[in-house]
ROTOR-719538 format. One line per 5 residues: their letters; for each residue x, y, z of N, C-alpha, C. Coordinates in steps of 0.02 Angstrom, whole numbers, padded with zeros to 5 digits. Layout:
N
a> X/Y/Z/X/Y/Z/X/Y/Z | ...
This chain:
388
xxxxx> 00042/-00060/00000/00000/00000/00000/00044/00063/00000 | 00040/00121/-00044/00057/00193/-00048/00075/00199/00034 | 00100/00260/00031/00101/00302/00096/00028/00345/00092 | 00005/00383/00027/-00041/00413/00023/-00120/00367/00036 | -00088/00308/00008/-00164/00267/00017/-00187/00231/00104
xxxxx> -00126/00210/00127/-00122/00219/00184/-00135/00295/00229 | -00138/00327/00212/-00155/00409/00240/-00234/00407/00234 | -00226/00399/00180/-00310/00401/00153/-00358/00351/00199 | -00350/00305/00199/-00346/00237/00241/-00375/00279/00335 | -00328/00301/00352/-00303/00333/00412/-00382/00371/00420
xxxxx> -00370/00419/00380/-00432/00472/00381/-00508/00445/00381 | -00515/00391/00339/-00575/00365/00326/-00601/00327/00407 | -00532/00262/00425/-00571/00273/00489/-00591/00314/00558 | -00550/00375/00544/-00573/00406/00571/-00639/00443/00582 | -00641/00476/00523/-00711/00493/00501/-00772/00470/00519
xxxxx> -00758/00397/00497/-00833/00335/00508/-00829/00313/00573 | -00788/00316/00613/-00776/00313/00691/-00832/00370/00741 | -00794/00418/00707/-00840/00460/00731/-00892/00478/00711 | -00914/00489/00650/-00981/00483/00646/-01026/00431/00692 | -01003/00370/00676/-01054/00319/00702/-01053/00328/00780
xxxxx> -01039/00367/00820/-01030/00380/00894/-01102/00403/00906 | -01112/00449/00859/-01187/00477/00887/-01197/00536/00882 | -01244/00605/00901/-01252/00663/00905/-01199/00684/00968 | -01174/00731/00947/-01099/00744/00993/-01098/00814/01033 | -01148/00816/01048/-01165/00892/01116/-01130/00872/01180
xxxxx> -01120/00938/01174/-01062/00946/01232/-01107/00943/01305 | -01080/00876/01352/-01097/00854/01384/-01135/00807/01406 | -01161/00774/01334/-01172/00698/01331/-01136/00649/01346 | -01181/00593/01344/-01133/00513/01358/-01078/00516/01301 | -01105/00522/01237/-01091/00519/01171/-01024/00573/01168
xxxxx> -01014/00626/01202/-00968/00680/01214/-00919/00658/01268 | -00929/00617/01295/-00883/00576/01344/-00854/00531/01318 | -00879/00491/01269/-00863/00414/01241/-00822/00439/01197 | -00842/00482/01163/-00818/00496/01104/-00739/00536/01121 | -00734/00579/01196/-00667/00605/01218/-00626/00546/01248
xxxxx> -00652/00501/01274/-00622/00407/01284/-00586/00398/01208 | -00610/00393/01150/-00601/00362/01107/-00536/00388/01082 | -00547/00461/01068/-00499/00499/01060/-00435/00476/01088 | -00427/00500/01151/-00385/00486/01189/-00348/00399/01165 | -00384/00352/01167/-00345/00295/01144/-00315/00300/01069
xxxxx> -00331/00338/01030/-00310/00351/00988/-00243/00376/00968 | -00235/00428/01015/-00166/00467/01028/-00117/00423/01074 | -00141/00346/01149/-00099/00341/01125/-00064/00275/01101 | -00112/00263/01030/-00083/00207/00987/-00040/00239/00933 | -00023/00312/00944/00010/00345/00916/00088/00340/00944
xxxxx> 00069/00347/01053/00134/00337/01085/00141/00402/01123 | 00081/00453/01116/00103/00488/01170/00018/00506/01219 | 00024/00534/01266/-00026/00512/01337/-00051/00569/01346 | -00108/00572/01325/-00187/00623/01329/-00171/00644/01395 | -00189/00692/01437/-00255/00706/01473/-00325/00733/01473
xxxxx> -00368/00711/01510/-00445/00727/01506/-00445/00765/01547 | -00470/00842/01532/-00478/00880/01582/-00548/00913/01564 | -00582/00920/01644/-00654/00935/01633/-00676/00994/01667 | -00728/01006/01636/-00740/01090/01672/-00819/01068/01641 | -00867/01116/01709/-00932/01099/01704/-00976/01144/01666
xxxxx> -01045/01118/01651/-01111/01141/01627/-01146/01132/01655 | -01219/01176/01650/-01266/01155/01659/-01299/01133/01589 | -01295/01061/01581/-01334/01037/01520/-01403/01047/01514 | -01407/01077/01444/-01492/01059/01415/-01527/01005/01420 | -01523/00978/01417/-01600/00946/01396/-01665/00943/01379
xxxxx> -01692/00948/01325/-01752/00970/01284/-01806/00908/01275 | -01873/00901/01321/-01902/00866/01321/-01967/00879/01308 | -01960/00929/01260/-02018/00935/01206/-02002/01026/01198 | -02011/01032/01111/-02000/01089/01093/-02033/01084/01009 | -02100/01122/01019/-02156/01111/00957/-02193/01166/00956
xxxxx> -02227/01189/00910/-02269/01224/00891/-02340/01191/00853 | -02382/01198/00878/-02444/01172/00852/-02502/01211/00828 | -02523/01207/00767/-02561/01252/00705/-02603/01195/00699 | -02681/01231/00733/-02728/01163/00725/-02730/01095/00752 | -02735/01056/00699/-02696/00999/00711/-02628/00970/00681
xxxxx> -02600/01028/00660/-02503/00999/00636/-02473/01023/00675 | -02431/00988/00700/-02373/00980/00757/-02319/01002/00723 | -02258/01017/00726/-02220/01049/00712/-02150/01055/00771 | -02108/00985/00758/-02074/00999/00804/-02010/01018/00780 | -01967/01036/00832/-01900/01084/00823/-01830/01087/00873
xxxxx> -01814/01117/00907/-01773/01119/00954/-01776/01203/00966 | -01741/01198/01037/-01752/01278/01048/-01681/01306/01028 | -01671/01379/01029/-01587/01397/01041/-01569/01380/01108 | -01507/01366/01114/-01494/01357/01191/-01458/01406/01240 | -01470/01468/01208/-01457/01532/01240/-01507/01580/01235
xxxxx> -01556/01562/01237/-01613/01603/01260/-01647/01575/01325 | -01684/01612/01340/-01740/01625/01409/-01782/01564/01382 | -01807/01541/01439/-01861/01491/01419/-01913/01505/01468 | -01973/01485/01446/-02050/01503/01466/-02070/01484/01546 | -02079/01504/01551/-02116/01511/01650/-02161/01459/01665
xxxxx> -02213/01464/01593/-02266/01416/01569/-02241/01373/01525 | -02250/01309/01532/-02230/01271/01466/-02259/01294/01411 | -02311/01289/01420/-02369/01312/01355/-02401/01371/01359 | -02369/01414/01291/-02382/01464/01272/-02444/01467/01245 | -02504/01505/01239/-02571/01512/01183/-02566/01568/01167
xxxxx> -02565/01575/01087/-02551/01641/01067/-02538/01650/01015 | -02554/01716/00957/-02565/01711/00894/-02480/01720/00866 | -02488/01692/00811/-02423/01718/00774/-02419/01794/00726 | -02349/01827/00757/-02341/01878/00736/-02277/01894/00705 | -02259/01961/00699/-02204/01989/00660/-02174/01977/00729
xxxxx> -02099/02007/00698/-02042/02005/00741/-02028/02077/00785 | -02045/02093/00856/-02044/02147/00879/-02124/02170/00905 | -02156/02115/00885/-02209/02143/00884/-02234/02135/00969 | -02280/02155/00991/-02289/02163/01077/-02369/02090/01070 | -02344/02042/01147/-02412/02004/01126/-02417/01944/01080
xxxxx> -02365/01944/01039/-02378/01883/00998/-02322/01847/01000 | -02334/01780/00955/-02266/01747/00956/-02231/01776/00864 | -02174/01789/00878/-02152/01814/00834/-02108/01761/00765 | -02133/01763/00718/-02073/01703/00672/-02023/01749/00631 | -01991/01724/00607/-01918/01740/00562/-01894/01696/00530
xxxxx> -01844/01702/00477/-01823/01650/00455/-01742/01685/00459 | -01699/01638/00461/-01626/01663/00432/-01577/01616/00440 | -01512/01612/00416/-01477/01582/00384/-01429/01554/00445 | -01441/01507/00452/-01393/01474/00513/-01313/01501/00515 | -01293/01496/00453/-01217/01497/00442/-01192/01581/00475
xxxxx> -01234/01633/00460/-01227/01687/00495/-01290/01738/00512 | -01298/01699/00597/-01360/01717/00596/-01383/01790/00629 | -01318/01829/00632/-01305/01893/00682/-01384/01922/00649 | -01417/01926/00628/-01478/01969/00634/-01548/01949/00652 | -01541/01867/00687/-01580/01865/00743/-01554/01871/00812
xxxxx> -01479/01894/00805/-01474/01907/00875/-01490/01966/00887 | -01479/02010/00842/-01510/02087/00846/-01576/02078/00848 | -01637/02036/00827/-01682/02034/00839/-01708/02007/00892 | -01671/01986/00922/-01680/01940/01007/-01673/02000/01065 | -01622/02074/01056/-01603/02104/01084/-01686/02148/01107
xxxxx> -01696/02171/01162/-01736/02210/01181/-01818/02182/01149 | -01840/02125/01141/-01862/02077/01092/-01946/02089/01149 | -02003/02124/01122/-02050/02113/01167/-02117/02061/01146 | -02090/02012/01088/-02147/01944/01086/-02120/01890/01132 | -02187/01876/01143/-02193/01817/01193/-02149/01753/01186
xxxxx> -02134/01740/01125/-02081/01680/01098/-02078/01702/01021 | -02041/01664/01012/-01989/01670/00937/-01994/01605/00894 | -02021/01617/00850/-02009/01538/00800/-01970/01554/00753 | -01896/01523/00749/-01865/01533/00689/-01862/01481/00618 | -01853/01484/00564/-01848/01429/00523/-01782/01451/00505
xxxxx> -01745/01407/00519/-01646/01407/00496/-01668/01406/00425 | -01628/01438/00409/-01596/01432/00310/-01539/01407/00298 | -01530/01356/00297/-01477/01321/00291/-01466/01316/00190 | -01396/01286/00176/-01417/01255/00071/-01447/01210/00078 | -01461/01156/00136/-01520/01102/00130/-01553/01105/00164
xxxxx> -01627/01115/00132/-01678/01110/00164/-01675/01059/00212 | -01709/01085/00285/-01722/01039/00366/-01698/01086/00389 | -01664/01043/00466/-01655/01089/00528/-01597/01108/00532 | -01569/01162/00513/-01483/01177/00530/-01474/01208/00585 | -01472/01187/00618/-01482/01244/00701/-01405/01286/00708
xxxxx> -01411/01330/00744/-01390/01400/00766/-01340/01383/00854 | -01305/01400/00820/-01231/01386/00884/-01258/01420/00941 | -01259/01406/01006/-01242/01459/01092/-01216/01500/01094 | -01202/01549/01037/-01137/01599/01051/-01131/01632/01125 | -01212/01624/01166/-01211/01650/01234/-01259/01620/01279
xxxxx> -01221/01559/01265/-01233/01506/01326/-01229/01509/01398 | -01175/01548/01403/-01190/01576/01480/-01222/01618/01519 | -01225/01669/01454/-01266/01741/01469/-01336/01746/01429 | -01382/01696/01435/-01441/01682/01395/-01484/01745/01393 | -01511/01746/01327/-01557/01834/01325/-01622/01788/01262
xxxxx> -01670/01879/01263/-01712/01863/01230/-01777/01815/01250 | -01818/01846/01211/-01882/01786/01238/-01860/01702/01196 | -01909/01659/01229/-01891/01578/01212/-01907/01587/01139 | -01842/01551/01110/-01862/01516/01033/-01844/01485/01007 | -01881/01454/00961/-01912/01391/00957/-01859/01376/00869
xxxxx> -01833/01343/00841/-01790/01312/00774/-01832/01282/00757 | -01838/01291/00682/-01876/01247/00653/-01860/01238/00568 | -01864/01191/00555/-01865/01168/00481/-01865/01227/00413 | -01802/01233/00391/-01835/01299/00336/-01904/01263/00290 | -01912/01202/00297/-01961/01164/00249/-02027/01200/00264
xxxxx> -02037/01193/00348/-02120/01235/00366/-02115/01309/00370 | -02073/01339/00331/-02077/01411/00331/-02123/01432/00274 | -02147/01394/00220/-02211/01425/00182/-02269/01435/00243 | -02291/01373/00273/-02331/01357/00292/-02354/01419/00348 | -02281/01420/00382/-02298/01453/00448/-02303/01516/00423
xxxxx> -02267/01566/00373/-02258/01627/00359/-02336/01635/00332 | -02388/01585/00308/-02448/01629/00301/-02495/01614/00343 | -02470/01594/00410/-02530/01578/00463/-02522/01660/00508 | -02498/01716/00488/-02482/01773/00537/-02567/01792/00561 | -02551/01788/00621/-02642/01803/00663/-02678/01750/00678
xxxxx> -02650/01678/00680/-02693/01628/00707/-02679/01625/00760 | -02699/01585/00799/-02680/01543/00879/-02615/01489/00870 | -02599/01501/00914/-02568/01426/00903/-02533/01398/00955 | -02505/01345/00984/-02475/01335/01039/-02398/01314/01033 | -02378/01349/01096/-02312/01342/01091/-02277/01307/01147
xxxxx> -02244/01259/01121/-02232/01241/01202/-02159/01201/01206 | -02110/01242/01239/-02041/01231/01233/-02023/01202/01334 | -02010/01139/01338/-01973/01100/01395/-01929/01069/01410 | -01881/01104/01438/-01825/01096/01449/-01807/01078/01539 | -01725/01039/01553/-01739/01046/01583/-01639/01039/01592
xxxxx> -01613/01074/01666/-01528/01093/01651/-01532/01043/01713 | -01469/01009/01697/-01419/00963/01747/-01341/00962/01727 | -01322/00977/01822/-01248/00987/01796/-01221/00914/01782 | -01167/00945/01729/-01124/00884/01693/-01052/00917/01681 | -00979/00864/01691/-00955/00875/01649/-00934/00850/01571
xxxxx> -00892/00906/01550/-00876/00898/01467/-00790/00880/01467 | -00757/00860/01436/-00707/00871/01439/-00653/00863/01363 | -00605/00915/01399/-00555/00958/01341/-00501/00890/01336 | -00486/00852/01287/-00414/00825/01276/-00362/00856/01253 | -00319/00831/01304/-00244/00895/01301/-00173/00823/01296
xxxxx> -00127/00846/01260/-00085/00818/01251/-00020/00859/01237 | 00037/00843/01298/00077/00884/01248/00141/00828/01226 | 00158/00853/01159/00228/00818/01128/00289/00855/01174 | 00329/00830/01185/00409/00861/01215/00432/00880/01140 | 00472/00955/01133/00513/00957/01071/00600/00925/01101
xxxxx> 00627/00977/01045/00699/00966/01074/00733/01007/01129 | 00674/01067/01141/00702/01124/01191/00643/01142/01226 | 00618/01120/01280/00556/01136/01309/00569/01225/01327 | 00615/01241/01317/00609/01318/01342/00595/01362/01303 | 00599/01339/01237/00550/01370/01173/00472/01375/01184
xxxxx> 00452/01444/01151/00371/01464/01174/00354/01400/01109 | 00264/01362/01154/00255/01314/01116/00207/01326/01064 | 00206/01265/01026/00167/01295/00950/00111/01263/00996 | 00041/01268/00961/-00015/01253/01023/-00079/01228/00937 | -00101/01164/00922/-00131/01159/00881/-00197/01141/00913
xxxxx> -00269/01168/00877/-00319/01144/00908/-00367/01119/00864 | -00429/01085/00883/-00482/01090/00859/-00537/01069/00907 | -00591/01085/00882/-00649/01079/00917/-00667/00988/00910 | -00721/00969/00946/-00748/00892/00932/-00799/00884/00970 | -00843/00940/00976/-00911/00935/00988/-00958/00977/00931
xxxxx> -01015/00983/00927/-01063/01003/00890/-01134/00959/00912 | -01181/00996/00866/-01241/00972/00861/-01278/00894/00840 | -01248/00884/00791/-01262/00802/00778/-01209/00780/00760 | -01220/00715/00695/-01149/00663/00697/-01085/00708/00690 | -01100/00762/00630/-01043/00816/00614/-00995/00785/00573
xxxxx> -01008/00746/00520/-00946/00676/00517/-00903/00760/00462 | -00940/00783/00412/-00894/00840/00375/-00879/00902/00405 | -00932/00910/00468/-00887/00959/00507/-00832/00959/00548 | -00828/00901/00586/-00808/00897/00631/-00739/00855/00648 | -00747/00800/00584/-00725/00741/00605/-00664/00749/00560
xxxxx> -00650/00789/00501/-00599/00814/00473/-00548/00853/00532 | -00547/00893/00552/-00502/00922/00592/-00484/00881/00644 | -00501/00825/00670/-00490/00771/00737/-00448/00731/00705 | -00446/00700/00637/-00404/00670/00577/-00363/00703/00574 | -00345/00782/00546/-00310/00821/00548/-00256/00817/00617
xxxxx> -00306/00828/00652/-00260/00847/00721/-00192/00767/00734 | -00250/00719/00749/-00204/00657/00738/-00160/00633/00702 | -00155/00671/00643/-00083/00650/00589/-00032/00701/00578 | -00035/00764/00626/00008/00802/00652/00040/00788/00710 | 00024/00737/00769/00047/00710/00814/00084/00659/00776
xxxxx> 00060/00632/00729/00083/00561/00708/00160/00614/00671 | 00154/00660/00656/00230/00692/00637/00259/00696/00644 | 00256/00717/00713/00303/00772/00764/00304/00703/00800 | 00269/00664/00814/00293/00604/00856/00372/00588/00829 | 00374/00570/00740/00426/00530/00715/00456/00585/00695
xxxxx> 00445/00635/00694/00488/00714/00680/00502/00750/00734 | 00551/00730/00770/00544/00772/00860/00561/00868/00831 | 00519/00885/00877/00521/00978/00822/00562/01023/00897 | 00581/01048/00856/00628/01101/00898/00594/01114/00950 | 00515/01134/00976/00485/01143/01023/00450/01108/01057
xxxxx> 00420/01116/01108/00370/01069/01129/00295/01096/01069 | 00250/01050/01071/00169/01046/01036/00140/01044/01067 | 00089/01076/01086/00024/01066/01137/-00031/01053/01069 | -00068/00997/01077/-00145/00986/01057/-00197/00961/01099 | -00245/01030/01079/-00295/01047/01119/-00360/01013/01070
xxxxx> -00409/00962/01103/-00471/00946/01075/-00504/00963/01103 | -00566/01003/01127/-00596/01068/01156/-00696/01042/01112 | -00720/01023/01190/-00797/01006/01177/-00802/01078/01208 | -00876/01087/01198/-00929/01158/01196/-00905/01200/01145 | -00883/01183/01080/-00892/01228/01023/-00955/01244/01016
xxxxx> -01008/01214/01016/-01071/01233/01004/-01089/01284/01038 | -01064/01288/01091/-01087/01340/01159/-01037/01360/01158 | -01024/01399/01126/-01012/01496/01127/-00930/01471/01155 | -00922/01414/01128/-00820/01402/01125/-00803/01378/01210 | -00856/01343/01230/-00857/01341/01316/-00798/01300/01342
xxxxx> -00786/01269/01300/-00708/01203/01326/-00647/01234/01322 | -00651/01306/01260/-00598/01331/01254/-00585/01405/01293 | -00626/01416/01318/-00642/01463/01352/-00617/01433/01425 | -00648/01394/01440/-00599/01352/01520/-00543/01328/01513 | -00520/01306/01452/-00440/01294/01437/-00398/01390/01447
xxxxx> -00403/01426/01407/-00396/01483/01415/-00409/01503/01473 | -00446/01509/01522/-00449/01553/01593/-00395/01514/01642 | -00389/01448/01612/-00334/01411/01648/-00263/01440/01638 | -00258/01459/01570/-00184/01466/01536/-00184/01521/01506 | -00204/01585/01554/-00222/01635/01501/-00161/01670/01488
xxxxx> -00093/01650/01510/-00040/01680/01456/-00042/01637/01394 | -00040/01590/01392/-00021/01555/01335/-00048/01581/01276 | -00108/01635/01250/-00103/01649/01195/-00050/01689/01179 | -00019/01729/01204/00032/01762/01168/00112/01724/01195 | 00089/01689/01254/00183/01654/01237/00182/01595/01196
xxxxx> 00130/01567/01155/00121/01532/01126/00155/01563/01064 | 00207/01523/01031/00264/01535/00974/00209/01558/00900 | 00149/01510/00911/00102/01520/00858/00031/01476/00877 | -00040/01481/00861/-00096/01418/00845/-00099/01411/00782 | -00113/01346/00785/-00162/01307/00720/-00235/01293/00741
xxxxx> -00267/01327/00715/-00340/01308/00717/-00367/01277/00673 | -00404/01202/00663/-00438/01161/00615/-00509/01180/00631 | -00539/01201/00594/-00583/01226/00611/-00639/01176/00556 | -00718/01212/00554/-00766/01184/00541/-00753/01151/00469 | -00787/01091/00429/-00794/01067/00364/-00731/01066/00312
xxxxx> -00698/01041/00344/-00628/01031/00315/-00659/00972/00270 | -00685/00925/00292/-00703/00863/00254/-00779/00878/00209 | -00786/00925/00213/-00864/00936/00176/-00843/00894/00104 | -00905/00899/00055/-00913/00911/-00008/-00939/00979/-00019 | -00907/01016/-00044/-00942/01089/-00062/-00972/01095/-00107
xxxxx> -01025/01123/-00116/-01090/01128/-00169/-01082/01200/-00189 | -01084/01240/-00248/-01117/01290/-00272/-01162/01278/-00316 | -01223/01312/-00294/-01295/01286/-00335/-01312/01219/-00312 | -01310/01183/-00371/-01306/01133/-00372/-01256/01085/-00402 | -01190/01119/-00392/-01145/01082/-00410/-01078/01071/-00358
xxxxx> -01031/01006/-00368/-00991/01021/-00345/-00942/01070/-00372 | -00897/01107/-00326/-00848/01149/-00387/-00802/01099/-00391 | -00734/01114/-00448/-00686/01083/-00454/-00636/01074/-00436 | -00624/01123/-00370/-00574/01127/-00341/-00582/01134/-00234 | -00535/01140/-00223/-00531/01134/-00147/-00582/01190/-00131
xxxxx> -00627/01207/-00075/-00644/01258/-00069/-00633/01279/00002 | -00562/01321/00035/-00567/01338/00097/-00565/01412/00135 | -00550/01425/00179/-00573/01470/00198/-00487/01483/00244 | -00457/01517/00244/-00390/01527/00296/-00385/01595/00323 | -00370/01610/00364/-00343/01653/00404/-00279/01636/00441
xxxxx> -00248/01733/00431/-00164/01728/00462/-00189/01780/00522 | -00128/01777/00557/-00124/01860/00604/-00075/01870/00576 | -00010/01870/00536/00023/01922/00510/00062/01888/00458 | 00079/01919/00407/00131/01910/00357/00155/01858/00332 | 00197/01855/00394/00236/01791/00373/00204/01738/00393
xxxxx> 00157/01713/00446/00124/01661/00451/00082/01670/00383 | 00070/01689/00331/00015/01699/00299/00060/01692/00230 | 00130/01715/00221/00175/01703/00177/00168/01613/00185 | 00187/01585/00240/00193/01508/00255/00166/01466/00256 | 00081/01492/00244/00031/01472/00233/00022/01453/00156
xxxxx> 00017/01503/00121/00004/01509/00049/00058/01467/00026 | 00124/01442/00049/00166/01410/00021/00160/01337/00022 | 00136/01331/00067/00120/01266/00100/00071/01218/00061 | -00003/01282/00045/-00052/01241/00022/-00040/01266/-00049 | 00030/01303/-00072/00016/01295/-00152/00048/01224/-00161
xxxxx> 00102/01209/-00135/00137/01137/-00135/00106/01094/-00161 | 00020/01077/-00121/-00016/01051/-00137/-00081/01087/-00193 | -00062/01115/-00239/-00118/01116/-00279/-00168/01146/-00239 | -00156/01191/-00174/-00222/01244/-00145/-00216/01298/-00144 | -00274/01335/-00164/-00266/01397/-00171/-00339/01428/-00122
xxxxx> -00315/01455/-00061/-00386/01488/-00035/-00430/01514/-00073 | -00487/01496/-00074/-00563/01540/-00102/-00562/01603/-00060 | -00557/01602/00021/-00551/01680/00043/-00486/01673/00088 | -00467/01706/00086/-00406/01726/00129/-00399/01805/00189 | -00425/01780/00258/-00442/01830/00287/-00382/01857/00319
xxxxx> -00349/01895/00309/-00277/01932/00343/-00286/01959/00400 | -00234/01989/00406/-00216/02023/00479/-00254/02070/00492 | -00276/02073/00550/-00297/02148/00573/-00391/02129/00596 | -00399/02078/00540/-00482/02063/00539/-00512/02007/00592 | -00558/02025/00606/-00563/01979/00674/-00575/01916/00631
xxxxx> -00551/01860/00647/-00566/01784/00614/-00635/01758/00650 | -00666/01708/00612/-00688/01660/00627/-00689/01605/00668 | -00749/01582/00717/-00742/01494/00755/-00658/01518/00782 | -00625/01449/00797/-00584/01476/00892/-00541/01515/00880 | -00528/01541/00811/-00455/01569/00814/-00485/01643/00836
xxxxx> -00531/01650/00855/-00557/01724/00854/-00532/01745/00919 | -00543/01699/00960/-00527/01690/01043/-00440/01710/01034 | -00401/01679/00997/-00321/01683/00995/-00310/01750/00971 | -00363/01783/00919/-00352/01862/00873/-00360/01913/00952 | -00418/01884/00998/-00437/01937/01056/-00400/01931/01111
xxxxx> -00368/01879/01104/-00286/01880/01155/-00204/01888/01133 | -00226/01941/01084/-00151/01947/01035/-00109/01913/01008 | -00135/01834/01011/-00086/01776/00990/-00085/01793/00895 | -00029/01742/00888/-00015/01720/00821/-00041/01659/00796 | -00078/01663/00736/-00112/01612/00721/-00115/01591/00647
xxxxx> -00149/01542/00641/-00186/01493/00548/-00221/01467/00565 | -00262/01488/00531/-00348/01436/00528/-00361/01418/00464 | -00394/01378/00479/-00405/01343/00408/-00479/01316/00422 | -00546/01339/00370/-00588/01323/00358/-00627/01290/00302 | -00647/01234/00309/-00700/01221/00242/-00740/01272/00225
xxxxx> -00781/01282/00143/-00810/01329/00136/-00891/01288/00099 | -00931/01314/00117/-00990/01277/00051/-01022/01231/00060 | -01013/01211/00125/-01037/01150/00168/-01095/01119/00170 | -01141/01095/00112/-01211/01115/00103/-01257/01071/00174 | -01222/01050/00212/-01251/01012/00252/-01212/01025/00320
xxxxx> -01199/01108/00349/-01176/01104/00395/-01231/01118/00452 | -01207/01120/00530/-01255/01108/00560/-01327/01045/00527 | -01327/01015/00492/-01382/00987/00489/-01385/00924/00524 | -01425/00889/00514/-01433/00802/00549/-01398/00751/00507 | -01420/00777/00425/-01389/00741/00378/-01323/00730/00368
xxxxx> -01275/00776/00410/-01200/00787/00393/-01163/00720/00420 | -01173/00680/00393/-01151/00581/00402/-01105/00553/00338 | -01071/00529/00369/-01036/00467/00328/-01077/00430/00291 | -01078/00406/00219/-01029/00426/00184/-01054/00505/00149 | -01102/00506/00155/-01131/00548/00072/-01099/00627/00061
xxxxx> -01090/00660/00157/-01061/00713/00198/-01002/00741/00157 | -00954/00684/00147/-00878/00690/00158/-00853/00651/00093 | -00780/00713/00097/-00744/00710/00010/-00660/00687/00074 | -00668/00615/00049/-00596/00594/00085/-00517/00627/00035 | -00552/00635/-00015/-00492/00634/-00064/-00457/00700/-00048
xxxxx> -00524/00754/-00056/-00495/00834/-00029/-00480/00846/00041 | -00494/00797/00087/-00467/00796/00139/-00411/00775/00163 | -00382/00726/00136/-00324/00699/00118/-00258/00734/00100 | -00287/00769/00029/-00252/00834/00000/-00230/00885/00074 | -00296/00912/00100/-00279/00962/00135/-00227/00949/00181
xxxxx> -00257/00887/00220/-00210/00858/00267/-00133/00846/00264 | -00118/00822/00203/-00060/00836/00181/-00003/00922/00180 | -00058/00956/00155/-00049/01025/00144/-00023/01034/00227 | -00071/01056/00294/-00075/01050/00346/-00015/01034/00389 | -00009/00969/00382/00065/00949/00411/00125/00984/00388
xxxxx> 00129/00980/00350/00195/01015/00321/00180/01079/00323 | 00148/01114/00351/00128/01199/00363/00160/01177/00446 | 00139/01139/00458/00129/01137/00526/00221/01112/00575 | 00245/01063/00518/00298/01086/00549/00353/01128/00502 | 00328/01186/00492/00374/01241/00469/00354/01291/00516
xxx> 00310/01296/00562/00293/01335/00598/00315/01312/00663 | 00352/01238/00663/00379/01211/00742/00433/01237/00727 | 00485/01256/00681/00551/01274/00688/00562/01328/00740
C-alpha cells in the first residue's frame, strides 16, 4: 500500500468512527465516549492524553413544538435564550418585535447575527425561527451565549415549514418549549509532545470535537487532521514542545476553550504560534447545485509571514484559498478567541458545506476523503514549518 493510500486509509477510519458515535453535544454520554475514544487514539500513536473537565449546566429538551390546529411541528429551541415560565404558550403568530404575539423569522444558520439583533430588547412572547440552511431541514444556530442567555424563548424549526408558517400570521397557536438543566461534565483533551528544547514558546494546535449532531464533514476532518500532526512530530521530534488541544462546547459559545484559556491565560501570546482546524474541512462543497472543481477553503493569518507560510504550503499542494482573511480582521470559530488575546495564528476552514449544522452531515454521502487527504497533507507540512 502507498504512503498516500495508507493516509487516506487513516482518515477514513477516522471519520466513520466518529460519525457512528452519535449526536456529539457537549456534555453527553456520546461527548464523553467519544473524548475516551480519542484519547486511545493518541496513544496508539505513543504519546498520553489528558482529560480535563470543566462543568455545565446541560440542556435537555423534552419537548419543543409548535402546534397550528392539528399539525405539530417539532423543532429544538436555541440554547441561549430564556425559556418560558409556562410550558405552554397560547397565542397568535406575529411579526418580529411585535408586543403580545409569538413572533417568526427565518434566517440563515451559517450567519445568523440578525436574529441576535432581533432577540435584543425583543418584546414577543416567543420566537419561531426557520434556519436557512443550502439544505432544506433543521440547521440549528450555535450558543454563542450560553452563559449569558437573553431574549424571549425560541423555538428552530425546519426551513421546509416556513411557507406554511409565514402565512398563518394572526392565528392561535400553541407553543410549548421544555427543557430541563443538569450539571455535567464535558471534557477538553490535552496532550503535549516534548520538542527538542522545552524552553521554546510552544506551537499550540487545536480543534474543536463537539457540535450538534454526527458532524462527520464538520467535525470529524479536523480530529483526523489533528491526529496526523501528532503522528509527525511524534517521528519528527520539532525544535519545540506541541500542545494539542481537542476542546468540547464549540457549540456553546467556544465553552471548553474558554476554560482551557482562563486556565492558561498567558499562553495565547507566549504561545510561538496556533493552528486552528476549524469547521468542514471534510465537507463536499456545493455551489448551486454543483460540486466545484477545486478545494474550497477558507484561511486566516495574524500576520505576514504566518500567511507568507501558509500560501506556500497549500500551493505545494495544488491549494489555493477561495477567501483569505488577513491580519488585522477579526477571524472566525476559535481562532477568534487567539485574534482577542493577541496571539499568532492559521486557521483553516471548509467553505460551502451544504449540510452544515444539519442532521444529515453523516458518513458517507457528507464527506470528500480525497480533498481531505489533500488538505491534510498540505497541513502537516505547514505545521511543521511553523515548529522550527
Amino acid at each position: 500500500m502507498s504512503e498516500e493510500e495508507d493516509l487516506k486509509q487513516r482518515i477514513t477510519s477516522i471519520v466513520k468512527d466518529y460519525d457512528s458515535q452519535g449526536i456529539h453535544r457537549t456534555g453527553t454520554k456520546v461527548d464523553e465516549q467519544s473524548a475516551h475514544w480519542l484519547a486511545d487514539k493518541i496513544k496508539k500513536i505513543g504519546l498520553e492524553p489528558c482529560l480535563e473537565g470543566f462543568s455545565l449546566d446541560r440542556i435537555d429538551v423534552r419537548e419543543a413544538s409548535v402546534e397550528l390546529g392539528t399539525q405539530k411541528i417539532m423543532g429544538l429551541p436555541l440554547f441561549d435564550c430564556t425559556y418560558p415560565k409556562e410550558e405552554l404558550i397560547i397565542s397568535n403568530l406575529g411579526n418580529i418585535n411585535e408586543e403580545n404575539v409569538i413572533g417568526i423569522t427565518s434566517v440563515d444558520n451559517v450567519t445568523p447575527k440578525i436574529l441576535e439583533e432581533q432577540r435584543k430588547n425583543n418584546p414577543n412572547i416567543g420566537i419561531i425561527v426557520a434556519t436557512q440552511g443550502m439544505t432544506p431541514g433543521l440547521s440549528l444556530i450555535n450558543a454563542d451565549n450560553f452563559t449569558t442567555p437573553f431574549g424571549p424563548p425560541t423555538l428552530q424549526i425546519s426551513s421546509e415549514n416556513w411557507p406554511l408558517l409565514s402565512s398563518k400570521i394572526g392565528i392561535e397557536v400553541s407553543f410549548n418549549i421544555k427543557i430541563s438543566r443538569n450539571p455535567k461534565k464535558a471534557y477538553n483533551v490535552i496532550t503535549r509532545l516534548k520538542g527538542k528544547d522545552s524552553g521554546l514558546a510552544p506551537l499550540v494546535i487545536m480543534t474543536p470535537r463537539s457540535g450538534w449532531w454526527n458532524c462527520a464533514s464538520e467535525r470529524a476532518g479536523g480530529i483526523a487532521i489533528l491526529l496526523e500532526l501528532m503522528r509527525a512530530f511524534y517521528y519528527n521530534k520539532p525544535p519545540r514542545d506541541v500542545l494539542f488541544l481537542a476542546n468540547s462546547g464549540h457549540e456553546l459559545g467556544h465553552l471548553g476553550l474558554d476554560h482551557y484559556l482562563n486556565q492558561n491565560s498567558d499562553l495565547i501570546k507566549k504561545a510561538s504560534s496556533w493552528i486552528h482546524l476549524g469547521a468542514n474541512i471534510s465537507a463536499v462543497p456545493q455551489i448551486g447545485k454543483k460540486k466545484p472543481s477545486s478545494i474550497k477553503i477558507l484561511v486566516q493569518s495574524s500576520d505576514s509571514e504566518i500567511e507568507k507560510l501558509t500560501n506556500q504550503s497549500l500551493a505545494k499542494y495544488g491549494i489555493i484559498p477561495s477567501v483569505n482573511i488577513s491580519q488585522g480582521k477579526r477571524p472566525v470559530g476559535e481562532a477568534k478567541n487567539i485574534f482577542d488575546g493577541g496571539g499568532r495564528y492559521f486557521s483553516i476552514l471548509g467553505m460551502q458545506n451544504p449540510l452544515f449544522h444539519h442532521q444529515h452531515d453523516r458518513w458517507p454521502d457528507a464527506v470528500d476523503i480525497n480533498n481531505t487527504t489533500i488538505i491534510t497533507k498540505a497541513v502537516v507540512f505547514l505545521g511543521l514549518q511553523l515548529a522550527r
